[in-house]
N, CA, C and O atoms as a Maestro MAE file, in Angstrom:
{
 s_m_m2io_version
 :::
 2.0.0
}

f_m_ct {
 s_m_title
 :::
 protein
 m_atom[336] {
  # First column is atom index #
  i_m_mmod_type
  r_m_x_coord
  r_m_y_coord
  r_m_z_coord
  i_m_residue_number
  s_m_chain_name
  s_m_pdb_residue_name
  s_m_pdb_atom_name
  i_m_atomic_number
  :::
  1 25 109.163 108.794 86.816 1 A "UNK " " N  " 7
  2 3 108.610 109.977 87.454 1 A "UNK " " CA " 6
  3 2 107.616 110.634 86.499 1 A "UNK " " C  " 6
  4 15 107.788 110.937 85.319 1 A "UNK " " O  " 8
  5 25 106.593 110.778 87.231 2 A "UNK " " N  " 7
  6 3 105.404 111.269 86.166 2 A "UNK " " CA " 6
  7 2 105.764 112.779 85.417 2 A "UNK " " C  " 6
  8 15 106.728 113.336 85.942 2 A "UNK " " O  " 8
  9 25 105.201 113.449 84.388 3 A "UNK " " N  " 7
  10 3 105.899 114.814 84.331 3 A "UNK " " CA " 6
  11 2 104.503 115.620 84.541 3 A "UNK " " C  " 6
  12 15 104.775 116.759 84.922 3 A "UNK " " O  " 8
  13 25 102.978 115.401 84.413 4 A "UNK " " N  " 7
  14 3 102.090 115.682 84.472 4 A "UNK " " CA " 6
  15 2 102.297 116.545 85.908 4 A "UNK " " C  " 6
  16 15 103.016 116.150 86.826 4 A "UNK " " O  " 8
  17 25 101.651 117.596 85.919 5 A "UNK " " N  " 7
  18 3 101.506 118.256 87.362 5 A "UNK " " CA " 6
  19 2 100.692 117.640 88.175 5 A "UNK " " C  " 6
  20 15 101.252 117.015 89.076 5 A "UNK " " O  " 8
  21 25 99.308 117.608 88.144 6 A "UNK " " N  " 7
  22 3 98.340 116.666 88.610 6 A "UNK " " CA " 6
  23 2 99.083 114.874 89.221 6 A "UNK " " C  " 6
  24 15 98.672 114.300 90.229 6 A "UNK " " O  " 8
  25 25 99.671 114.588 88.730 7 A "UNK " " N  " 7
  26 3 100.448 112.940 88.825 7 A "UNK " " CA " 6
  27 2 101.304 113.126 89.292 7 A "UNK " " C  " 6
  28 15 101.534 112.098 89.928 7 A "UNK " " O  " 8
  29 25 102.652 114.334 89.591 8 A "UNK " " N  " 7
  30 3 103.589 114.537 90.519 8 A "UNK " " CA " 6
  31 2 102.507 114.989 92.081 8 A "UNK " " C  " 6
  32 15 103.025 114.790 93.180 8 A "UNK " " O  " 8
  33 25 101.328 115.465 92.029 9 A "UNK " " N  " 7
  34 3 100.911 115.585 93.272 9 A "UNK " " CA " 6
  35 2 100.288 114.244 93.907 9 A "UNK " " C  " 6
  36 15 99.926 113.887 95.029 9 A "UNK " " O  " 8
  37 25 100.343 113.727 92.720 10 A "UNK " " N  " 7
  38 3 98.992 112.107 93.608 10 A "UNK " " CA " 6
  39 2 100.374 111.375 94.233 10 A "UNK " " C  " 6
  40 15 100.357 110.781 95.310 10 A "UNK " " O  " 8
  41 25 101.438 111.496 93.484 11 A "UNK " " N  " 7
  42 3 102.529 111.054 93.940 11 A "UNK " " CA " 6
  43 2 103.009 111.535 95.294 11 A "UNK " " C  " 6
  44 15 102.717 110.761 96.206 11 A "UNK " " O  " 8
  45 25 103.570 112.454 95.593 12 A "UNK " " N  " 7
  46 3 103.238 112.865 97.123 12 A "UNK " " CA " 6
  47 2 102.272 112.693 97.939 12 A "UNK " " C  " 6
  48 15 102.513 112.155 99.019 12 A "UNK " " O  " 8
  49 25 100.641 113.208 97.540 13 A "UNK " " N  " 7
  50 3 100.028 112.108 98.329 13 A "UNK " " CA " 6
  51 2 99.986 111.200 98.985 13 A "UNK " " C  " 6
  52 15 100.088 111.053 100.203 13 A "UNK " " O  " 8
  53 25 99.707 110.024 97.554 14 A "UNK " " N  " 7
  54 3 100.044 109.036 97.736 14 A "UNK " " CA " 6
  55 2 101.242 108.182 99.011 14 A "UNK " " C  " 6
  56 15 101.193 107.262 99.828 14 A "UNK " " O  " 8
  57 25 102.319 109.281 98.459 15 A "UNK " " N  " 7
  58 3 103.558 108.262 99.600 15 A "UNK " " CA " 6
  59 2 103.078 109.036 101.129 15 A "UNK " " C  " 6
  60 15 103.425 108.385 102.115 15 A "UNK " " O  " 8
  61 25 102.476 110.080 101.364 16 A "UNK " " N  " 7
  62 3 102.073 111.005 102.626 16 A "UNK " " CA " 6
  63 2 101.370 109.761 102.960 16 A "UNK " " C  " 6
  64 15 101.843 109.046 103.844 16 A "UNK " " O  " 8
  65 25 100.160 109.382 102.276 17 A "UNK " " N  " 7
  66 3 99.219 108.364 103.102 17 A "UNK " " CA " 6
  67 2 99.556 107.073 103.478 17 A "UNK " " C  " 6
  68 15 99.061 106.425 104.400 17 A "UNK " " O  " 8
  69 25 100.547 106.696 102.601 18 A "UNK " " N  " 7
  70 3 100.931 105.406 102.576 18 A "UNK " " CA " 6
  71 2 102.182 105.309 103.873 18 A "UNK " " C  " 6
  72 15 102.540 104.153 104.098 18 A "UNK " " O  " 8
  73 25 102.895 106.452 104.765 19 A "UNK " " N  " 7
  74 3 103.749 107.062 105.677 19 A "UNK " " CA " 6
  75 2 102.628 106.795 106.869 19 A "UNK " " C  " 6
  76 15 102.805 106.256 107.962 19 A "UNK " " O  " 8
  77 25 101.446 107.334 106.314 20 A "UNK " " N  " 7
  78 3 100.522 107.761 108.128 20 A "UNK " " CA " 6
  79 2 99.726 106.042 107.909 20 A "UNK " " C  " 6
  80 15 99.753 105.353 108.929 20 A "UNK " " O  " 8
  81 25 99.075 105.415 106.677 21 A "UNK " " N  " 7
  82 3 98.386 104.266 107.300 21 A "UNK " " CA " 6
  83 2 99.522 103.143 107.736 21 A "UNK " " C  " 6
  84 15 99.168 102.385 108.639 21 A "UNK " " O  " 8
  85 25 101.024 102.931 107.119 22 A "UNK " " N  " 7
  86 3 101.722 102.154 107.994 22 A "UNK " " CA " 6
  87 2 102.054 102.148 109.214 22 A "UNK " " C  " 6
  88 15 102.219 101.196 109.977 22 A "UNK " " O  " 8
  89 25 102.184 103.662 109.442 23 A "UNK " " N  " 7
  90 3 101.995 104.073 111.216 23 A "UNK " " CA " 6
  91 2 100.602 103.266 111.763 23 A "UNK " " C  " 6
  92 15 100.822 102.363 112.571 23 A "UNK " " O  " 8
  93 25 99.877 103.394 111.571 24 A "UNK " " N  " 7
  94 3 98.630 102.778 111.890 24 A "UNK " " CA " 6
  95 2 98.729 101.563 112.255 24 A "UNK " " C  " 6
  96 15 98.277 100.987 113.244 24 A "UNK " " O  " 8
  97 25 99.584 101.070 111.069 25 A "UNK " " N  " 7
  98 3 98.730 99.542 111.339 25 A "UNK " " CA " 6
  99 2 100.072 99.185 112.095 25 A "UNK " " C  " 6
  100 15 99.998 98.176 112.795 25 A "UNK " " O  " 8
  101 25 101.008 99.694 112.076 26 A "UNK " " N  " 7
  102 3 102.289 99.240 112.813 26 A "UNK " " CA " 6
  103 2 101.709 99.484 114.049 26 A "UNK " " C  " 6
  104 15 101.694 98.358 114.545 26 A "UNK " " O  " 8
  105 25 101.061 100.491 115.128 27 A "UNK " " N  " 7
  106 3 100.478 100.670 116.079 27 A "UNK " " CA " 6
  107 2 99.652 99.512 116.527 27 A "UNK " " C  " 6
  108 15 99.911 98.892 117.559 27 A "UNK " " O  " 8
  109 25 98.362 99.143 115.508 28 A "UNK " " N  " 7
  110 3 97.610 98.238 115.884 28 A "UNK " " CA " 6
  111 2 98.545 96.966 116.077 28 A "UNK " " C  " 6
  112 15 98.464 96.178 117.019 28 A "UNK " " O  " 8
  113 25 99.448 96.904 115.021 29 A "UNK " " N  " 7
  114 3 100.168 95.011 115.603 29 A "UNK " " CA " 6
  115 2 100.952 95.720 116.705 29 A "UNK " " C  " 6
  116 15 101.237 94.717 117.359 29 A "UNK " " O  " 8
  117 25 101.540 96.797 117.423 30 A "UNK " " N  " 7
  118 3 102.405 96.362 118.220 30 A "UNK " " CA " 6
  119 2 101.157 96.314 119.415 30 A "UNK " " C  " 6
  120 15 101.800 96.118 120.446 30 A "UNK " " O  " 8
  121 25 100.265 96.363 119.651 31 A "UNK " " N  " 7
  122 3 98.778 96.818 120.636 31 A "UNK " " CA " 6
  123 2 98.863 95.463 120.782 31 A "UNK " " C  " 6
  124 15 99.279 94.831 121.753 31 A "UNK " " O  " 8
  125 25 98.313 94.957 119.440 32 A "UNK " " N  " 7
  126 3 98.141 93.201 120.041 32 A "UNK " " CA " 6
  127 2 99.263 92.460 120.478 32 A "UNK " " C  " 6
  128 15 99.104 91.548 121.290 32 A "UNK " " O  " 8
  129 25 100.758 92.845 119.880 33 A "UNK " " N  " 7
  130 3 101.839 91.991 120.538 33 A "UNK " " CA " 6
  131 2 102.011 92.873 122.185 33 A "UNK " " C  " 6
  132 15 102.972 92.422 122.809 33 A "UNK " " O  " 8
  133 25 101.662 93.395 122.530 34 A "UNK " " N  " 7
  134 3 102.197 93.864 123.958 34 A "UNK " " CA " 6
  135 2 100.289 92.920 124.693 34 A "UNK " " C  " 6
  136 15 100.523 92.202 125.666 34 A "UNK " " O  " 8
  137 25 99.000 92.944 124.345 35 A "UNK " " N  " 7
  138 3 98.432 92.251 124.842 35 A "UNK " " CA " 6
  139 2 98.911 90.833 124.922 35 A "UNK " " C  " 6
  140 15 99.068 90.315 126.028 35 A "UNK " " O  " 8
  141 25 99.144 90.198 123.854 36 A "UNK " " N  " 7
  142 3 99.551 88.744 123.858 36 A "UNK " " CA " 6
  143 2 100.085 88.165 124.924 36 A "UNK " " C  " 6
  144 15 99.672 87.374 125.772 36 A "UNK " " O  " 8
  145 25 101.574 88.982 124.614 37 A "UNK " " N  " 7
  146 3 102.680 89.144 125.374 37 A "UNK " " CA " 6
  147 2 101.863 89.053 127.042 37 A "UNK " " C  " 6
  148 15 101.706 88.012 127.680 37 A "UNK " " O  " 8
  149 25 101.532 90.126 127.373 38 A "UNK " " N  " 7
  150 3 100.948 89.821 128.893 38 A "UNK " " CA " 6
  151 2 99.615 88.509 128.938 38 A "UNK " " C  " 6
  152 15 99.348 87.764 129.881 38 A "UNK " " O  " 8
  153 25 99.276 88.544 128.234 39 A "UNK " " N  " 7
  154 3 98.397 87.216 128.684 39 A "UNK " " CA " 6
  155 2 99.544 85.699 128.121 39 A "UNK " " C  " 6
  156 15 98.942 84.626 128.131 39 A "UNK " " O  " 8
  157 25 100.765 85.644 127.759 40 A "UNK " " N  " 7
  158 3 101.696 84.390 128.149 40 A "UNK " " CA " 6
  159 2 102.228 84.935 129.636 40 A "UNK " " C  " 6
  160 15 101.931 84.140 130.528 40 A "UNK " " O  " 8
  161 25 102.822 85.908 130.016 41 A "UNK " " N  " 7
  162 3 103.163 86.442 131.061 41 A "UNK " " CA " 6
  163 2 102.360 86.646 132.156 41 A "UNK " " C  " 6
  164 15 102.789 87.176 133.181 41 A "UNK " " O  " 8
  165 25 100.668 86.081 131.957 42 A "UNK " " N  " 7
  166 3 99.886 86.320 133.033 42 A "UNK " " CA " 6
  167 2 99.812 87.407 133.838 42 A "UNK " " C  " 6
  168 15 99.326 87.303 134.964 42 A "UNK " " O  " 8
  169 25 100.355 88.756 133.291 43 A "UNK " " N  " 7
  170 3 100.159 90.081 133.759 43 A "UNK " " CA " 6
  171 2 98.388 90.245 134.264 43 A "UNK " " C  " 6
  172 15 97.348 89.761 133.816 43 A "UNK " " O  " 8
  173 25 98.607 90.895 135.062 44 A "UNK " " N  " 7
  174 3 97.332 91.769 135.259 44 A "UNK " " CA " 6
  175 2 96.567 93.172 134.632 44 A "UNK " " C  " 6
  176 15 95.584 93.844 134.942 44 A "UNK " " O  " 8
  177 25 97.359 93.195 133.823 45 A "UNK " " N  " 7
  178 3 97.035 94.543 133.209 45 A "UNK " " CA " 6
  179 2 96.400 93.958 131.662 45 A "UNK " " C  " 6
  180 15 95.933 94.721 130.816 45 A "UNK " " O  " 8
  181 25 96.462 92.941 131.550 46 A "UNK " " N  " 7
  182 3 96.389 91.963 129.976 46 A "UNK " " CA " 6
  183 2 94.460 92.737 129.853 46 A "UNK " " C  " 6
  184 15 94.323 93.300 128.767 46 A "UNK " " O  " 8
  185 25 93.536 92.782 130.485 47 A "UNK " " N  " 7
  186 3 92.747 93.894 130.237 47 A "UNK " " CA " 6
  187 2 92.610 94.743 129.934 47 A "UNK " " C  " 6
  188 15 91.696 95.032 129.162 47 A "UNK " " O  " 8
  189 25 93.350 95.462 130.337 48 A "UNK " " N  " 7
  190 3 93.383 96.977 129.603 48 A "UNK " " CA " 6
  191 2 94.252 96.821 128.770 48 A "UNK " " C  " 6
  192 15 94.254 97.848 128.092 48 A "UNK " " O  " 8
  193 25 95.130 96.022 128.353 49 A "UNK " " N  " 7
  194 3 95.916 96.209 127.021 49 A "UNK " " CA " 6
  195 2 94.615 95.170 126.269 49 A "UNK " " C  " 6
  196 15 95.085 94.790 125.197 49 A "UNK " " O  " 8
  197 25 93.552 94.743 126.403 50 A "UNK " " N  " 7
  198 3 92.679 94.324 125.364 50 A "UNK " " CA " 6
  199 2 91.920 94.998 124.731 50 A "UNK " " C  " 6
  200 15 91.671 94.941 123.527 50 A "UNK " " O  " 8
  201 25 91.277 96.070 125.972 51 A "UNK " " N  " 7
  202 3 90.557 96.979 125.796 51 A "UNK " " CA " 6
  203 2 91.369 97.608 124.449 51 A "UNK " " C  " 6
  204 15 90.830 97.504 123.347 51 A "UNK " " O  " 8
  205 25 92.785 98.314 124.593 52 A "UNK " " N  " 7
  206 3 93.701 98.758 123.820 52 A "UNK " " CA " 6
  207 2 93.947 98.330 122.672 52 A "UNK " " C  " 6
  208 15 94.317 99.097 121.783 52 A "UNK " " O  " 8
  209 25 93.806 97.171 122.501 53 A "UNK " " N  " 7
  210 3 93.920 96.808 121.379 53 A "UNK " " CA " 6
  211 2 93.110 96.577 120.583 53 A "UNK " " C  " 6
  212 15 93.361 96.871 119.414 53 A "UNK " " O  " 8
  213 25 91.854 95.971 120.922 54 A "UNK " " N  " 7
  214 3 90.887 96.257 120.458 54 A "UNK " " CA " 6
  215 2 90.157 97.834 119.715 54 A "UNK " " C  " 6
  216 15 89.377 97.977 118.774 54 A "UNK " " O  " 8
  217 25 90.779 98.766 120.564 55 A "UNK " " N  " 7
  218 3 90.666 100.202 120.082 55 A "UNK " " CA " 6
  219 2 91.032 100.109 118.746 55 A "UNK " " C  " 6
  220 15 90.312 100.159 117.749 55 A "UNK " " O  " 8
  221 25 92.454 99.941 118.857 56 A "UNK " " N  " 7
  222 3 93.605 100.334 117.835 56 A "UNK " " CA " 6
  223 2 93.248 99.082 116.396 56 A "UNK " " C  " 6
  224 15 93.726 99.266 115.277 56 A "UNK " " O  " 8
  225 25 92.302 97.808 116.750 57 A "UNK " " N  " 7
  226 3 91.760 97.115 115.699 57 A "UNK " " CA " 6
  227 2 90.458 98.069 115.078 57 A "UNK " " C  " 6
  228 15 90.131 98.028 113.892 57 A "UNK " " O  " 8
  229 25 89.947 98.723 115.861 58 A "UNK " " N  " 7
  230 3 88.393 99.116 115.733 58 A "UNK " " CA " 6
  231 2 88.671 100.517 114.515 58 A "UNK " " C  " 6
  232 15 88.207 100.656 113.384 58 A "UNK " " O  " 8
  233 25 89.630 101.424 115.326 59 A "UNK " " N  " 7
  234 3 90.460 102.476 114.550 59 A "UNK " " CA " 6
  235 2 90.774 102.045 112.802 59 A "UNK " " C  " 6
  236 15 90.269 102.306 111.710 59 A "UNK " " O  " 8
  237 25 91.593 101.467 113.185 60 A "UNK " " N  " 7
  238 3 92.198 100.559 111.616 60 A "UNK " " CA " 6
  239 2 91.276 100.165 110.552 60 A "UNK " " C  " 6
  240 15 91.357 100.261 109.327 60 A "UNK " " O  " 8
  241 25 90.224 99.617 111.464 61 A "UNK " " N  " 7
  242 3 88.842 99.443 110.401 61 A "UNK " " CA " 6
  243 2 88.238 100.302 109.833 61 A "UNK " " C  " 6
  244 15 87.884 100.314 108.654 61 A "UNK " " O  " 8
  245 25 88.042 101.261 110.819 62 A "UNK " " N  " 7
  246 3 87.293 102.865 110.563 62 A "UNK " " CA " 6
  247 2 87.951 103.322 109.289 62 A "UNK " " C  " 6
  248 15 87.518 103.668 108.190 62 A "UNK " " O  " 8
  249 25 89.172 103.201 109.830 63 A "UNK " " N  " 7
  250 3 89.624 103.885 108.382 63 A "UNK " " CA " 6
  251 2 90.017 103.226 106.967 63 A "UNK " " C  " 6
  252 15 90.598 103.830 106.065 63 A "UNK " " O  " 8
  253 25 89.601 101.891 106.928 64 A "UNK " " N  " 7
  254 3 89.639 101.070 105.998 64 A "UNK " " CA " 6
  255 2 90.902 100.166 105.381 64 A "UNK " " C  " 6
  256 15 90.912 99.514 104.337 64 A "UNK " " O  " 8
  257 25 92.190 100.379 106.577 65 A "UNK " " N  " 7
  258 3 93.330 99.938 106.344 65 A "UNK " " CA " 6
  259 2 93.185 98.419 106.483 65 A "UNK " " C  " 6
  260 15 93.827 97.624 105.797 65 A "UNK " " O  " 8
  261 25 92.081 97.993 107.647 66 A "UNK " " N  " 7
  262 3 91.886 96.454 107.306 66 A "UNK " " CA " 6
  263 2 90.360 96.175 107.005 66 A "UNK " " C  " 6
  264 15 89.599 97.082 107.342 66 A "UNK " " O  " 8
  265 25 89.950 95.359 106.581 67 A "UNK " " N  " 7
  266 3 88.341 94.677 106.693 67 A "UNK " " CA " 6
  267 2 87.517 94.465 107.633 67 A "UNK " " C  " 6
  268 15 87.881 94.080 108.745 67 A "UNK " " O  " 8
  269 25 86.352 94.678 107.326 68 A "UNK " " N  " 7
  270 3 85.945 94.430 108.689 68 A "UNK " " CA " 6
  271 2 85.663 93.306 109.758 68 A "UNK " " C  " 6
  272 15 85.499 93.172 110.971 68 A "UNK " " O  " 8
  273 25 85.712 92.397 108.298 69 A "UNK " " N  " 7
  274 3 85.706 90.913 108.795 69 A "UNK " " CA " 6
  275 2 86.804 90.557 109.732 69 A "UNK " " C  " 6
  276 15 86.705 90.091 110.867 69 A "UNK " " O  " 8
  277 25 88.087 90.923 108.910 70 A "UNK " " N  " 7
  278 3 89.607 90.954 109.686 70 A "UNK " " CA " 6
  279 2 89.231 91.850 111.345 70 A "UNK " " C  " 6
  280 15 89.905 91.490 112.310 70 A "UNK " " O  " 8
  281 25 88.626 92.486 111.465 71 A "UNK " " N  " 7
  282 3 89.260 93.930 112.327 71 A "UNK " " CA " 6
  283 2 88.459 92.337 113.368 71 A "UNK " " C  " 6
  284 15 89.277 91.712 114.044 71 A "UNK " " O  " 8
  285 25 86.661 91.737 113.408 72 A "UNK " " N  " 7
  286 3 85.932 91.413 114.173 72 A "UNK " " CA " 6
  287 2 87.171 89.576 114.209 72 A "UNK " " C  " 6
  288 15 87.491 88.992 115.245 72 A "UNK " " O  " 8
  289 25 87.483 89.235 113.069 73 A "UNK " " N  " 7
  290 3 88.131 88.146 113.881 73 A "UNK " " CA " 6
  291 2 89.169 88.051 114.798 73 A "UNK " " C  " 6
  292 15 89.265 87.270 115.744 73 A "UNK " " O  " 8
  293 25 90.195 89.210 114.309 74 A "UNK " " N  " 7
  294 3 91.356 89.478 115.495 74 A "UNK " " CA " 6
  295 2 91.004 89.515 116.732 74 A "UNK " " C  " 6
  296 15 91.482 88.787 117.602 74 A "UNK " " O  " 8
  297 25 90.014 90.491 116.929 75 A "UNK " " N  " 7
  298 3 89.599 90.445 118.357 75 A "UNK " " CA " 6
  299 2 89.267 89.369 118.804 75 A "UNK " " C  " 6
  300 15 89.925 88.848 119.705 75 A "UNK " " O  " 8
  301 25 87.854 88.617 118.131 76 A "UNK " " N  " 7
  302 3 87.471 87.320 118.934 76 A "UNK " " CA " 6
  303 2 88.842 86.287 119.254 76 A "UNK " " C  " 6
  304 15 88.948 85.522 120.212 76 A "UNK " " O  " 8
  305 25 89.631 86.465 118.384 77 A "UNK " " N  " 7
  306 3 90.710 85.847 118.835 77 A "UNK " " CA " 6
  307 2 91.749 86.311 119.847 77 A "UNK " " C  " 6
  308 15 92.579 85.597 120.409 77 A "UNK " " O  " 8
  309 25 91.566 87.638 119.992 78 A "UNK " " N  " 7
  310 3 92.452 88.091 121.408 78 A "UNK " " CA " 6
  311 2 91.507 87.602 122.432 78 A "UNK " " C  " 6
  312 15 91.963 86.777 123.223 78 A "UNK " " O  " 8
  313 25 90.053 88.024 122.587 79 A "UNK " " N  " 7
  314 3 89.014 87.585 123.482 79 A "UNK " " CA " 6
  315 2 89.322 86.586 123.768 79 A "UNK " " C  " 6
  316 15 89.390 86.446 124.990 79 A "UNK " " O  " 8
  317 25 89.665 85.403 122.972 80 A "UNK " " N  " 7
  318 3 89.950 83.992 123.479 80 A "UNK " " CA " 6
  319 2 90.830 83.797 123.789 80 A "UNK " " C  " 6
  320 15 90.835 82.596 124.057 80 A "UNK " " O  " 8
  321 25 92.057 84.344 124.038 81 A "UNK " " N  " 7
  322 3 93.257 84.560 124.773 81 A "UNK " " CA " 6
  323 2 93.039 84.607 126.160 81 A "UNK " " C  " 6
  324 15 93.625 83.921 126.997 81 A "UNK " " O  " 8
  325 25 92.327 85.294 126.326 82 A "UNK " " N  " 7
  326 3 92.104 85.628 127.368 82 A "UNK " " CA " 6
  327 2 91.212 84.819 128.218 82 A "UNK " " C  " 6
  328 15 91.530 84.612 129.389 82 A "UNK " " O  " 8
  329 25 90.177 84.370 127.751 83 A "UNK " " N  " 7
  330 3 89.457 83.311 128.475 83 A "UNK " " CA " 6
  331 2 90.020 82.166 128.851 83 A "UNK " " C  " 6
  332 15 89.512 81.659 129.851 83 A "UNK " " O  " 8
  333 25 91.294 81.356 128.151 84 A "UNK " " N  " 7
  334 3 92.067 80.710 128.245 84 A "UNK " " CA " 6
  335 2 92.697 80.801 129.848 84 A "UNK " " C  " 6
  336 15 93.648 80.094 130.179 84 A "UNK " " O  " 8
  :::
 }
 m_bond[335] {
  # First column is bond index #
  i_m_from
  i_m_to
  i_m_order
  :::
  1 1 2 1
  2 2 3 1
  3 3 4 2
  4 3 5 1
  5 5 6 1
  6 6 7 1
  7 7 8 2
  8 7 9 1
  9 9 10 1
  10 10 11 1
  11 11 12 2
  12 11 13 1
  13 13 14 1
  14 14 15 1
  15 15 16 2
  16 15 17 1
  17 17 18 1
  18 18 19 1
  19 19 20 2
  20 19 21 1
  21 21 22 1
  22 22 23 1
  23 23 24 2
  24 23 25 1
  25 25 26 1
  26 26 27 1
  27 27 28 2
  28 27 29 1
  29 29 30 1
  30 30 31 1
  31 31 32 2
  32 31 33 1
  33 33 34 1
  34 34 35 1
  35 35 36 2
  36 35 37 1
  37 37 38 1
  38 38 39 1
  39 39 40 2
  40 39 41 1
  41 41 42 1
  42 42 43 1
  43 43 44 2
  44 43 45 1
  45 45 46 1
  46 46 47 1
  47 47 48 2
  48 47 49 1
  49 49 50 1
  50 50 51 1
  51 51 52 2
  52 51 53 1
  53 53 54 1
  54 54 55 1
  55 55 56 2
  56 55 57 1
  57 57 58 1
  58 58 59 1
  59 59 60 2
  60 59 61 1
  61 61 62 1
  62 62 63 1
  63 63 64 2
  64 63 65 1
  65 65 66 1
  66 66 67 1
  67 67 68 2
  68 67 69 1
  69 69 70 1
  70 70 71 1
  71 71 72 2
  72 71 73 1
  73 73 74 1
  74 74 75 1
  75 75 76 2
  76 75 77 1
  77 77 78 1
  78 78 79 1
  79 79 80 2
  80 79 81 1
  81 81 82 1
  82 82 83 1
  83 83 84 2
  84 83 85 1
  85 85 86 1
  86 86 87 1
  87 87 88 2
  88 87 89 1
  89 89 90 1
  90 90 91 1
  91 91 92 2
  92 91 93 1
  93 93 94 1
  94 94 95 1
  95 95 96 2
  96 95 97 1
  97 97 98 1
  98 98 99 1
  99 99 100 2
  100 99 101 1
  101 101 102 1
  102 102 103 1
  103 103 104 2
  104 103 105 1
  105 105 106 1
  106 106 107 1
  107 107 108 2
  108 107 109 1
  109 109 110 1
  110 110 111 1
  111 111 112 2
  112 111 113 1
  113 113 114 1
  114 114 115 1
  115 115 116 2
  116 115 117 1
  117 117 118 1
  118 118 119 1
  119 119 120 2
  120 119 121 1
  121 121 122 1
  122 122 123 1
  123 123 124 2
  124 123 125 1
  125 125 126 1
  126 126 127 1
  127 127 128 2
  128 127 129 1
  129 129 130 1
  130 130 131 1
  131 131 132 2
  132 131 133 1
  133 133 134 1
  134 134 135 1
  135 135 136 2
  136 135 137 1
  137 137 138 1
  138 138 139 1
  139 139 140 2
  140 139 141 1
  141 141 142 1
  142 142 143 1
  143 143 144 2
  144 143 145 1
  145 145 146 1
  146 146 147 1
  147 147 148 2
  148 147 149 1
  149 149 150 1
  150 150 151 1
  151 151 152 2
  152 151 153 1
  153 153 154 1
  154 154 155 1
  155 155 156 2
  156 155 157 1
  157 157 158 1
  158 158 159 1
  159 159 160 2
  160 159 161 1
  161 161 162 1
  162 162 163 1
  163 163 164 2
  164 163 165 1
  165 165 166 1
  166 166 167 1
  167 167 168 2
  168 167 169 1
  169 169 170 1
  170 170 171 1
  171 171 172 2
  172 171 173 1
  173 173 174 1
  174 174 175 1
  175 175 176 2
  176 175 177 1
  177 177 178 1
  178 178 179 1
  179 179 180 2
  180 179 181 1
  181 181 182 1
  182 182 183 1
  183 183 184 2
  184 183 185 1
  185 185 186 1
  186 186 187 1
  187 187 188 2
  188 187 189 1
  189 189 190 1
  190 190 191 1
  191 191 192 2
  192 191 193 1
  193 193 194 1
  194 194 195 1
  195 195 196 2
  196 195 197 1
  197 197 198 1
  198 198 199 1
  199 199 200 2
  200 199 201 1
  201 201 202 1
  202 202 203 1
  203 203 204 2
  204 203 205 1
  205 205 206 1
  206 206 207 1
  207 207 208 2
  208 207 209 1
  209 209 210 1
  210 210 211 1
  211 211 212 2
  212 211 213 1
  213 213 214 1
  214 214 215 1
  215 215 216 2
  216 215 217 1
  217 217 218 1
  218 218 219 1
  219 219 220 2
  220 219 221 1
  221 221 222 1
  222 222 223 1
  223 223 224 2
  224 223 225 1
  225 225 226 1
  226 226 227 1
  227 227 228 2
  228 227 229 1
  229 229 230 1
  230 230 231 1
  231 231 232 2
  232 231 233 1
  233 233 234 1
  234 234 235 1
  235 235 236 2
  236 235 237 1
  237 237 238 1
  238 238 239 1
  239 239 240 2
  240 239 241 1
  241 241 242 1
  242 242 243 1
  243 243 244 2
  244 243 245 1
  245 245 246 1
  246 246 247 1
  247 247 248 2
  248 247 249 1
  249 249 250 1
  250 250 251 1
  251 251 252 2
  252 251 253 1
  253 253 254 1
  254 254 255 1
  255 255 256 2
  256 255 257 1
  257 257 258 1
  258 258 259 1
  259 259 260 2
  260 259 261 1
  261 261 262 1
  262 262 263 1
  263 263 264 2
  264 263 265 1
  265 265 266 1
  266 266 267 1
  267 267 268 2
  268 267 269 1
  269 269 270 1
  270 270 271 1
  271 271 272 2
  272 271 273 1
  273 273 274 1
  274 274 275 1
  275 275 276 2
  276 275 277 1
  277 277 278 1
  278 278 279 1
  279 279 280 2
  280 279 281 1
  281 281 282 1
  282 282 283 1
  283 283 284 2
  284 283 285 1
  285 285 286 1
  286 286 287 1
  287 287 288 2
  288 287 289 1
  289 289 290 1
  290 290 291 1
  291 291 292 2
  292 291 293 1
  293 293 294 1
  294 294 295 1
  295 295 296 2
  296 295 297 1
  297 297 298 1
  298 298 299 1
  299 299 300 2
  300 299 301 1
  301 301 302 1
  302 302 303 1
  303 303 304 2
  304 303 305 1
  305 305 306 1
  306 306 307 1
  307 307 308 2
  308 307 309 1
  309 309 310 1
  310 310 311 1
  311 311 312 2
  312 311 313 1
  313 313 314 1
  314 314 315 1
  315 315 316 2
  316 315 317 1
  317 317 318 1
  318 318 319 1
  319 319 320 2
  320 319 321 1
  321 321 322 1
  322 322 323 1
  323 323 324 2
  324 323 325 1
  325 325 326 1
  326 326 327 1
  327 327 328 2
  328 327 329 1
  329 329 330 1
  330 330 331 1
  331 331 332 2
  332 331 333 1
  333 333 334 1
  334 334 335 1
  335 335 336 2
  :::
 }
}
């Protein structure tokens, strides 16, 4: 445990941000497992959960929790889910 004042606060920080970007990205994978999921299930709604997920990839990027390279291949790869 740090004793510095300054270093007990990065420490809270720190675990605050590291609390809200796992929310995040836990959001974005469950987005793509509920799209997936309906395009094996041949749902009709597998669109708008792309649209959705795609959001929740686009989001994630914005804020730098994934790459951007990552954020544009996930999608093309849900996209092709779907064309399938």
């Amino acid at each position: 445990m740090p004793n510095i004042e300054s270093a007990i606060k990065r420490v809270r920080t720190a675990a605050k941000s590291n609390e809200a970007n796992s929310a995040k990205l836990s959001t974005m994978r469950t987005a793509m497992k509920k799209y997936e999921a309906a395009v094996e299930s041949n749902d009709e709604n597998a669109k708008d959960l792309l649209v959705a997920a795609t959001r929740e990839i686009d989001m994630a990027s914005a804020k730098g929790l994934i790459h951007t390279n990552k954020a544009n291949r996930e999608k093309s790869r849900l996209a092709k889910k779907l064309a399938k």
